[in-house]
C-alpha positions, 0 to 999 in steps of 0.5 A: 500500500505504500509503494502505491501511495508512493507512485501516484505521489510521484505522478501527481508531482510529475504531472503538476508542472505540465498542468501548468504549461496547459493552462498557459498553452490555452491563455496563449491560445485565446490571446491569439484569438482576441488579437486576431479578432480585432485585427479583422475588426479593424481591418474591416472598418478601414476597408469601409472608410475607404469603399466610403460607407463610413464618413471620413474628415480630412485628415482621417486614417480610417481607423476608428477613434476607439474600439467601442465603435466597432462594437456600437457601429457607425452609420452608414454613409451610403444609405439615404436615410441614414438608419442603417448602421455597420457593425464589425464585431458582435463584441469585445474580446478581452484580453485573457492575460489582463486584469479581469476587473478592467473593462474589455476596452480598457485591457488592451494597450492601444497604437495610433496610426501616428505612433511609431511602431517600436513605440505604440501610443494611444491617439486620435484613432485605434491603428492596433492592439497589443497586450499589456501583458508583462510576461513572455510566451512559451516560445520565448516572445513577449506578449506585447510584440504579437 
């Protein structure tokens, strides 16, 4: 009976580090997802702005000013009587990796379309998302540089 109970102790001490790196393998996985979820977002009200079904100002990107405007939609600008409106996501994903007290917009870090790439910062318009995150990937990456 005690060479049972020691074998399943030492199992069970075997398994717990790969528990772990599940866990951070589905965290890394569902990132990836609300990356590239917003990413085709984005992507999406830019090619409206410029197909003209969303008013743009001079001087606009073609962005949207926030992420909450993917979500709320805008109205479209080829429909005569102005009722119609565009969404592009059904909702915000957040970001796994962020604190869950934070609102899904507020779990990402923003870059505008103005701010240099190795140094994104929020703007007048949302260009890109990236996490917050302070920690590194399985395969060694920073989380903020996917």
């Amino acid at each position: 009976m005690l060479a049972v109970v020691t074998i399943v102790g030492i199992l069970a001490a075997a398994a717990q580090p790969l528990a772990v790196w599940v866990h951070k393998r589905q965290r890394e996985a569902e990132l990836r997802q609300a990356l590239r979820t917003l990413r085709n977002g984005l992507d999406a009200y830019w090619q409206a702005a410029h197909e003209g079904r969303i008013t743009l100002k001079t001087g606009d990107s073609g962005y949207p000013p926030d992420l909450d405007s993917l979500v709320q939609g805008v109205p479209d600008a080829k429909d005569p009587e102005h009722r119609k409106r565009i969404y592009f996501l059904r909702r915000l994903p957040r970001d796994p990796l962020a604190d869950t007290s934070l609102p899904a917009a507020q779990s990402w870090g923003l870059r505008s379309y103005d701010s240099p790439p190795d140094a994104p910062a929020a703007g007048r318009d949302v260009f890109d998302v990236y996490s917050r995150a302070e920690g590194t990937a399985i395969d060694g990456s920073r989380y903020r540089d996917w």
